[in-house]
FITI-976923 format. One record per residue (C-alpha): residue in three letters; residue number from 1; x negated, y, z negated. Coordinates in nm, 2 decimals, always signed. Layout:
<rec><r>ALA</r><k>NUM</k><c1>X</c1><c2>Y</c2><c3>Z</c3></rec>
...
//
This chain:
<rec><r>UNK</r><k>1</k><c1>+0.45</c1><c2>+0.54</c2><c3>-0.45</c3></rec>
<rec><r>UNK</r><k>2</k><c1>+0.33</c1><c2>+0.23</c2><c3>-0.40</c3></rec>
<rec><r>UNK</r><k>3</k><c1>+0.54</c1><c2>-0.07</c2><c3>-0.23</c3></rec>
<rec><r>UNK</r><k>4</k><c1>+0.40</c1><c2>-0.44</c2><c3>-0.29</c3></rec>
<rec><r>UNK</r><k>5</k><c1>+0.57</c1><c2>-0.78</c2><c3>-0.07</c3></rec>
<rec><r>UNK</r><k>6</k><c1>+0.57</c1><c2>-1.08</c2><c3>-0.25</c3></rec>
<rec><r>UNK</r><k>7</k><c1>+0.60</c1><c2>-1.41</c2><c3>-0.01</c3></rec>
<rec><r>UNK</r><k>8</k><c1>+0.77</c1><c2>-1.69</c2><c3>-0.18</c3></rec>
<rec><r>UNK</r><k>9</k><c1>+0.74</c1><c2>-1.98</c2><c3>+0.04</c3></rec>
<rec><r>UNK</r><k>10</k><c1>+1.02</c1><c2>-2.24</c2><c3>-0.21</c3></rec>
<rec><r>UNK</r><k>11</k><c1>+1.02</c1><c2>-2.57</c2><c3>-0.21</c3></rec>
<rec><r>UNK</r><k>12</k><c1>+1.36</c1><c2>-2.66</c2><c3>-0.09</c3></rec>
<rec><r>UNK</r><k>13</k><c1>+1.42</c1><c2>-2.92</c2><c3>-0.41</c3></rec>
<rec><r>UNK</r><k>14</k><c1>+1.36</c1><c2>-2.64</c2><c3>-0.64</c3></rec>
<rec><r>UNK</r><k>15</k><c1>+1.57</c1><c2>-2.36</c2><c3>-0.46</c3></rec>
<rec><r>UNK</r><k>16</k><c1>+1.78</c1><c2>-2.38</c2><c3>-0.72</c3></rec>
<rec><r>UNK</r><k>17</k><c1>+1.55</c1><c2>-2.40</c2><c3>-1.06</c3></rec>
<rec><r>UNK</r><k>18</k><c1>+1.34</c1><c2>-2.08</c2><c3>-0.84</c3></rec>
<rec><r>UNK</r><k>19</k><c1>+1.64</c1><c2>-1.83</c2><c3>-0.82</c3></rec>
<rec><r>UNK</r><k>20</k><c1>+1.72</c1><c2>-1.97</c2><c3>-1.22</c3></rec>
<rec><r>UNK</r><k>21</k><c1>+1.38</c1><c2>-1.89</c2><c3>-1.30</c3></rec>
<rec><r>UNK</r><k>22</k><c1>+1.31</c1><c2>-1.53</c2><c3>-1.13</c3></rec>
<rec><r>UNK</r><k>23</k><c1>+1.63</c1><c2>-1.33</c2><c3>-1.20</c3></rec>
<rec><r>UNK</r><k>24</k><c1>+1.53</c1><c2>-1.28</c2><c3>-1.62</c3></rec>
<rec><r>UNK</r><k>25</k><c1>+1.18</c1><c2>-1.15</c2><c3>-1.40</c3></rec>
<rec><r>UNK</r><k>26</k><c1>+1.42</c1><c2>-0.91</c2><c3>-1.21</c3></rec>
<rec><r>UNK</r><k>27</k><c1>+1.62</c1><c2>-0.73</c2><c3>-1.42</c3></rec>
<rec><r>UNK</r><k>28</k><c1>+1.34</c1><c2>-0.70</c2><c3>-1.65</c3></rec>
<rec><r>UNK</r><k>29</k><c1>+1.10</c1><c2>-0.58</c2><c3>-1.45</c3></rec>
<rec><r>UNK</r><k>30</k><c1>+1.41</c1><c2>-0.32</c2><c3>-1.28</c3></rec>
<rec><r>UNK</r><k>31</k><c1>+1.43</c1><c2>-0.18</c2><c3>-1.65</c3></rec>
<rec><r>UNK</r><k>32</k><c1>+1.06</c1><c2>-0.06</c2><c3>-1.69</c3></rec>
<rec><r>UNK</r><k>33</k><c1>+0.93</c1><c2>+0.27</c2><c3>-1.70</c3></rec>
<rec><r>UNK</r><k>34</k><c1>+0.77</c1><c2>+0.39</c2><c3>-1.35</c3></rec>
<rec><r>UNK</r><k>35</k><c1>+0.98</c1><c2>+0.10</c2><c3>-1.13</c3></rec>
<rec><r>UNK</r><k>36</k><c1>+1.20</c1><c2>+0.26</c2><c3>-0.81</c3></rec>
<rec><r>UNK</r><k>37</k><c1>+1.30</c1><c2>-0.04</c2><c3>-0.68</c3></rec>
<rec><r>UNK</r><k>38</k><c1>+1.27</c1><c2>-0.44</c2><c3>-0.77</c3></rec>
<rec><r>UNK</r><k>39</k><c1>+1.45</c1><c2>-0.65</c2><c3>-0.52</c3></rec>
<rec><r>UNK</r><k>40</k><c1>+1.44</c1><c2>-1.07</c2><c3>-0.39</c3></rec>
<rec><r>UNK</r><k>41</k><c1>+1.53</c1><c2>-1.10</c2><c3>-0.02</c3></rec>
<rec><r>UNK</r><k>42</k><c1>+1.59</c1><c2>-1.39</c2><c3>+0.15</c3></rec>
<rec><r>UNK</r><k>43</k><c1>+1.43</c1><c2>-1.46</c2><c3>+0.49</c3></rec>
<rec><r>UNK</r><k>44</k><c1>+1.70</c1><c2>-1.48</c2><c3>+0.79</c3></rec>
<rec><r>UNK</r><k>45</k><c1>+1.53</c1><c2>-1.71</c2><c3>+0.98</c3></rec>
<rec><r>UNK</r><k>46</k><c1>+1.29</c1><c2>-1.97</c2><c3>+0.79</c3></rec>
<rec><r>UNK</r><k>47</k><c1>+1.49</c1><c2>-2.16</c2><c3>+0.53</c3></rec>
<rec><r>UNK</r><k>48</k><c1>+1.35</c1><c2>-2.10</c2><c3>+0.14</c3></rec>
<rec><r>UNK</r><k>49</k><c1>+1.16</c1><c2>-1.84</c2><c3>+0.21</c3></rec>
<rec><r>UNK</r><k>50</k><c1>+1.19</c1><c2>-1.51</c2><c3>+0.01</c3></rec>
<rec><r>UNK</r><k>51</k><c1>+1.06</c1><c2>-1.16</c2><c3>-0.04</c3></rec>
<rec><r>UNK</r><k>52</k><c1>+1.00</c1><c2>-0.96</c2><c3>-0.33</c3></rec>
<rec><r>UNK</r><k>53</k><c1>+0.98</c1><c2>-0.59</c2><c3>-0.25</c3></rec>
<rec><r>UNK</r><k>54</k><c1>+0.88</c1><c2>-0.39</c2><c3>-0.52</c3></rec>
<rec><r>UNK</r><k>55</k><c1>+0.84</c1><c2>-0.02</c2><c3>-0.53</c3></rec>
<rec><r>UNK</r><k>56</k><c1>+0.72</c1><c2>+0.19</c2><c3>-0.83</c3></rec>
<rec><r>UNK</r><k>57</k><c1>+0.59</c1><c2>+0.52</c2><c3>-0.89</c3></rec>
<rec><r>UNK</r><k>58</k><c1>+0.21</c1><c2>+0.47</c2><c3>-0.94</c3></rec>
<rec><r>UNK</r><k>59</k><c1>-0.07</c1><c2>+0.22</c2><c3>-1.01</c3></rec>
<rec><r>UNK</r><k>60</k><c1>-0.04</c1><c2>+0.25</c2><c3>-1.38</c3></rec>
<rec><r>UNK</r><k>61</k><c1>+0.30</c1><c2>+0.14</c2><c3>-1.36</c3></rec>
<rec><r>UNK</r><k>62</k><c1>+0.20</c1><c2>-0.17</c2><c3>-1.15</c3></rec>
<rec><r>UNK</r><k>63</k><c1>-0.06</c1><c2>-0.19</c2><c3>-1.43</c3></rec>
<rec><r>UNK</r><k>64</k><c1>+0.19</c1><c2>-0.21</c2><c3>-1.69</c3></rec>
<rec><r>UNK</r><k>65</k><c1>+0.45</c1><c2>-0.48</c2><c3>-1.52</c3></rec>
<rec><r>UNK</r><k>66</k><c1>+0.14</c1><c2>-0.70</c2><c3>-1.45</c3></rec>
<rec><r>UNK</r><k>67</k><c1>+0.06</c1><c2>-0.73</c2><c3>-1.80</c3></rec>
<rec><r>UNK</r><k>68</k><c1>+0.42</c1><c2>-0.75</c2><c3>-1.95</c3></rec>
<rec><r>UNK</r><k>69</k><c1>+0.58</c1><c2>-1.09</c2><c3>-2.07</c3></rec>
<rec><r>UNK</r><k>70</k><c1>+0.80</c1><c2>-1.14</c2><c3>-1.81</c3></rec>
<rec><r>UNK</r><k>71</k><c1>+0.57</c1><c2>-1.13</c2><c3>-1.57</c3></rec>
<rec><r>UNK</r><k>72</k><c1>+0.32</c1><c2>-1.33</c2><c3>-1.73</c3></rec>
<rec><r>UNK</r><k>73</k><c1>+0.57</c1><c2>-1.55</c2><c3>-1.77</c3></rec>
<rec><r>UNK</r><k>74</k><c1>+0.70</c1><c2>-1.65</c2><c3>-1.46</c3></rec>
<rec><r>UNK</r><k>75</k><c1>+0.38</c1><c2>-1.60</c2><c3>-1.28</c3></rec>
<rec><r>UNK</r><k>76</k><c1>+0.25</c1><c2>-1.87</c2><c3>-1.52</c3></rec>
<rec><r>UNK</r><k>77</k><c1>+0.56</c1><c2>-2.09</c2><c3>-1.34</c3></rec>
<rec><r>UNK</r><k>78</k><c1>+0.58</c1><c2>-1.99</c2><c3>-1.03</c3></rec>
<rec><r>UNK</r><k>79</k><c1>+0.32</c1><c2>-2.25</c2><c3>-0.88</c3></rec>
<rec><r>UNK</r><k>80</k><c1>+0.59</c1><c2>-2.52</c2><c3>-1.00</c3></rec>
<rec><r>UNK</r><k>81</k><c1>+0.84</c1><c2>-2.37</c2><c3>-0.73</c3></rec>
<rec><r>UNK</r><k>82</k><c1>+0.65</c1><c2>-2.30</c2><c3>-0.44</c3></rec>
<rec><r>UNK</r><k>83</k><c1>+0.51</c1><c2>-2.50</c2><c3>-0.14</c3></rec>
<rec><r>UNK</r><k>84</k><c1>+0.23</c1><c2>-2.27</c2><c3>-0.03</c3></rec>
<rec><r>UNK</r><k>85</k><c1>+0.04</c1><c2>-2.00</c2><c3>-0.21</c3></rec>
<rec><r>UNK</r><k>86</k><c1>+0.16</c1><c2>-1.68</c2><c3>-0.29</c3></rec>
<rec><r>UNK</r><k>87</k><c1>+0.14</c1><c2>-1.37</c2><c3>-0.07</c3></rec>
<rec><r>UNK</r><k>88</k><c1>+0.06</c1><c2>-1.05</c2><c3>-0.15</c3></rec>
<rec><r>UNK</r><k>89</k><c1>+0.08</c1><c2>-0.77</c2><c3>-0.02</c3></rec>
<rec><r>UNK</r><k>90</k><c1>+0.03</c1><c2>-0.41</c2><c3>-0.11</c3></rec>
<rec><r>UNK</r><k>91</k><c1>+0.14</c1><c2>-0.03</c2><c3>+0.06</c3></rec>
<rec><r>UNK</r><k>92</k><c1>+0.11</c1><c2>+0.35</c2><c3>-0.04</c3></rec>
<rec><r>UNK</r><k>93</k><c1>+0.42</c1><c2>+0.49</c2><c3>+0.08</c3></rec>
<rec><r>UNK</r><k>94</k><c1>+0.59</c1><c2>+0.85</c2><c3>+0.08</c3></rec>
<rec><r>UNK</r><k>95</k><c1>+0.92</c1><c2>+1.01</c2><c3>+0.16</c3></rec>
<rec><r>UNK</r><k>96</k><c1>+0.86</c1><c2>+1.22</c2><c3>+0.50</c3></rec>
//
């Protein structure tokens, strides 16, 4: 499996219009073939900052969401929210 972080660093005007914006990208992305797990987090301690852990089954199906319309979508907005670049972050994981 492989796990990927997504940093969103929002800018606090936008807070709202960014959650708006990324939960169609959410329970999209939660309905495709080869996704475990598709979740937003928001950070405890630094205001308007929030994760996206993603977990899914192999590279193809990272392959696939990266090329779907939803994610092409918001990734083509996303700039429009944010107050520092987007980071990324990528893991091979296993059950033990």
């Amino acid at each position: 499996m492989i796990i990927i972080h997504a940093e969103f660093n929002v800018d606090p005007a936008k807070h709202e219009a960014f959650l708006n914006e990324i939960q169609p990208l959410i329970e999209a992305s939660r309905a495709e073939n080869g996704n475990i797990s598709y979740d937003l987090l928001k950070d405890t301690e630094v205001e308007n900052k929030f994760t996206m852990v993603e977990v899914w089954q192999d590279q193809a199906a990272i392959a696939s969401h990266n090329a779907s319309d939803h994610f092409t979508s918001f990734v083509g907005k996303a700039g429009n929210f944010l107050n520092a670049p987007l980071q990324v972050k990528a893991y091979h994981g296993q059950i033990l």
